[in-house]
C-alpha positions in Angstrom: 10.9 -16.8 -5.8 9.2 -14.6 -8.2 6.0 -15.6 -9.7 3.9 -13.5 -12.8 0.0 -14.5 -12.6 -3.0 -12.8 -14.7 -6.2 -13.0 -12.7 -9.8 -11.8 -14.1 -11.8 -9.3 -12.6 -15.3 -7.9 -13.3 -13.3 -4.7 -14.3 -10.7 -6.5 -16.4 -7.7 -8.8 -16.1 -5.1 -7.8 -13.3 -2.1 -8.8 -12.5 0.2 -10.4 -9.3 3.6 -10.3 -9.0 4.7 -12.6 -6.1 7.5 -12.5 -4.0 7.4 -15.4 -1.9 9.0 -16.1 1.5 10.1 -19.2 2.2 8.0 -20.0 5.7 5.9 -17.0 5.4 3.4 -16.4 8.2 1.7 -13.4 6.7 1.1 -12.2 3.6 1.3 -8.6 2.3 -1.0 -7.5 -0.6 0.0 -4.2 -2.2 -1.3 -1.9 -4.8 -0.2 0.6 -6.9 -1.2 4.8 -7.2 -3.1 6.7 -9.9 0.2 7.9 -10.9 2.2 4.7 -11.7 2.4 1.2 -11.5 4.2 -1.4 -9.0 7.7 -0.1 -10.1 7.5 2.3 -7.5 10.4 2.6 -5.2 8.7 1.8 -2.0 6.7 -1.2 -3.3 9.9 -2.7 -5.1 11.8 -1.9 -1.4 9.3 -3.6 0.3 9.0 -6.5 -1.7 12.5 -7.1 -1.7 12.9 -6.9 2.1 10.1 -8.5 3.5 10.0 -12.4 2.4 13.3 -12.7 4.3 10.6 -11.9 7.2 8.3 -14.3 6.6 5.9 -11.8 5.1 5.0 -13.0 1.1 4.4 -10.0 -0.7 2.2 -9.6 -4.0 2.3 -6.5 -6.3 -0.9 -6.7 -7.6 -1.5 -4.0 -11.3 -4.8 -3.4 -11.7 -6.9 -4.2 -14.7 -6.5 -0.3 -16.1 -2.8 -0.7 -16.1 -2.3 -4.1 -17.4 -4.5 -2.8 -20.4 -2.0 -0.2 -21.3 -4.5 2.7 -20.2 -2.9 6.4 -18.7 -5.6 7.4 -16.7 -7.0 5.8 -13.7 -10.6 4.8 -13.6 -13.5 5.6 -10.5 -12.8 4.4 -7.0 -16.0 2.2 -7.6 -13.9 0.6 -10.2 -10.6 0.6 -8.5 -12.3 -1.5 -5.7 -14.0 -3.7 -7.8 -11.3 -4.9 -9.6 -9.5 -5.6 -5.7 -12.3 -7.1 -4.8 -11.7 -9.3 -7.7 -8.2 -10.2 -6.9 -8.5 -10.3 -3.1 -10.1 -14.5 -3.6 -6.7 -15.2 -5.8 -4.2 -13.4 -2.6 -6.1 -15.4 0.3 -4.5 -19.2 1.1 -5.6 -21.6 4.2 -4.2 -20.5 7.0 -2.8 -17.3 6.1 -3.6 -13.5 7.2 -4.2 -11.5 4.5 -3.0 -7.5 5.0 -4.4 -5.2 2.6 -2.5 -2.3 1.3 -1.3 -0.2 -0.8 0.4 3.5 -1.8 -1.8 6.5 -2.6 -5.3 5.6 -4.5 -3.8 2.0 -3.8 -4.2 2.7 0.0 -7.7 3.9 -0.3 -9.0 1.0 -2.2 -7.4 -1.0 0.8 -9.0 0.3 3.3 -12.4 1.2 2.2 -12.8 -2.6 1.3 -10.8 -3.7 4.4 -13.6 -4.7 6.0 -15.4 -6.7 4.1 -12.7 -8.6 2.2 -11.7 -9.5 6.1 -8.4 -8.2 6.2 -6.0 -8.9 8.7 -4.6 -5.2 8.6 -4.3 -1.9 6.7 -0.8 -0.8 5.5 -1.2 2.6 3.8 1.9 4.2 2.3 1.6 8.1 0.9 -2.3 8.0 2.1 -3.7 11.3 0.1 -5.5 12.4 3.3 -6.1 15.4 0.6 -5.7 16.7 -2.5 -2.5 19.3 -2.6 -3.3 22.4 -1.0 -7.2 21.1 -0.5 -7.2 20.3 3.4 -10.9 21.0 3.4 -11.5 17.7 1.0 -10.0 15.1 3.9 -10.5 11.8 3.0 -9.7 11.1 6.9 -13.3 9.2 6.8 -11.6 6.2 4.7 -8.7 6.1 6.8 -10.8 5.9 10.3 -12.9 3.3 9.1 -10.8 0.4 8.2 -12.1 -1.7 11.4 -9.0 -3.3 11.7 -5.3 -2.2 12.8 -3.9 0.3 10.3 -0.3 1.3 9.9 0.1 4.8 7.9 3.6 5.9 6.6 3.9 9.1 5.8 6.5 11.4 3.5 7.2 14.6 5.4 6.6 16.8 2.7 4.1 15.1 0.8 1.4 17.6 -0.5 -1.3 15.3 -0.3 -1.1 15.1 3.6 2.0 16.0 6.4 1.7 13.8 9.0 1.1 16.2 11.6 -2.0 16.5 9.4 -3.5 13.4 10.3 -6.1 12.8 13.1 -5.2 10.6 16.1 -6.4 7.3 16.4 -7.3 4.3 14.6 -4.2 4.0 13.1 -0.3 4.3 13.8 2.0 6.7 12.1 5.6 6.4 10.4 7.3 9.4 9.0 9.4 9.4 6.4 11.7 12.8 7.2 12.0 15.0 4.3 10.0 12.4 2.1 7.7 13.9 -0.9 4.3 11.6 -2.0 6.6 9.1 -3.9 9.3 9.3 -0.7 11.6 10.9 -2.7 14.2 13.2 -0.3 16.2 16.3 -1.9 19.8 16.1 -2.6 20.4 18.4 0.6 18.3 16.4 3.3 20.3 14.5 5.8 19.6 11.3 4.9 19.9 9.6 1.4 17.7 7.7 -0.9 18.4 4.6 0.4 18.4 5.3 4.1 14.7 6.9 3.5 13.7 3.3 2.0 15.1 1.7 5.0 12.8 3.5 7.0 10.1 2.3 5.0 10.9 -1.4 5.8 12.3 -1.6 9.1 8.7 -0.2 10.0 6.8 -2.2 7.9 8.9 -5.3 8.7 8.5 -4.4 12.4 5.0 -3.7 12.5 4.0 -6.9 10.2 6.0 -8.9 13.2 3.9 -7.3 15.9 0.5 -8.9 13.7 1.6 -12.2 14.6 
């Protein structure tokens, strides 16, 4: 079951999309990047797969989006307006895992913490910008406090993920993957079997959170 729901935020109104599972245990709050909204391919893969899981996932748009605008606003306003959806994802009973791709993975797990989030999922984490290694953002990513799970395009310019530092958090790599986990025409394995990747992890890893 699909469900559209405006919520208001102190930075404007957002937006949920749900995809509910039927006896869900767990429920999967995702956001979107800088660069697009929750069309992208690994957010529309992974709420498609996961609800027959029992994980209920919500694509959540932030306020800037839903009002039509092109460019993102602050961090300070990115999590502010999660902050303002995070009481409308939480039900009785229910762990709540933050997450998100690109600047969608940073808001989750800088507010992590204090939103009391089960766990981090981070897809495409810009660790840096491309070709800035010296401006980590590895300091975000370390501090979640809670278990983290990043996944990781081979090729993505903002971070490889022999990039990363050890610890805190587990790693998936997409092979051949770019920031949006797009793979070339030439690697081994297709579009769809890079996607797969995605959500058997995911899917996995959500199971090992009880």
């Amino acid at each position: 079951m699909t469900e559209i729901v405006d919520v208001e935020t102190e930075a404007g109104a957002a937006r949920v999309t749900w995809h509910e599972a039927a006896e869900p245990r767990l429920l999967l709050a995702l956001g979107h990047g800088a660069g697009g909204g929750i069309e992208a391919r690994d957010l529309r893969a992974l709420a498609a797969a996961l609800p027959a899981h029992g994980v209920t996932v919500a694509l959540v748009e932030q306020p800037w989006r839903v009002a039509g605008k092109k460019l993102a606003p602050a961090p300070k306003t990115l999590d502010l307006g999660w902050r303002g959806v995070w009481p409308a994802l939480t039900r009785p009973g229910l762990p709540v895992v933050s997450g998100g791709r690109s600047a969608g993975a940073r808001v989750a797990c800088r507010t992590a913490a204090e939103l009391g989030a089960r766990a981090v999922l981070a897809l495409s984490f810009p660790l840096h910008p491309p070709g800035r290694p010296e401006k980590s953002r590895a300091e975000e990513l370390l501090g979640t406090g809670v278990p983290t799970l990043v996944v990781q395009g081979g090729n993505d310019p903002f971070g490889r993920p022999a990039e990363f530092p050890a610890g805190g958090h587990e790693l998936v790599e997409v092979p051949h993957g770019d920031h949006g986990f797009a793979v070339p025409k030439r690697a081994p394995l297709g579009q769809e079997e890079a996607l797969a990747v995605i959500t058997g992890a995911v899917a996995a890893w959500t199971g090992s959170l009880g």
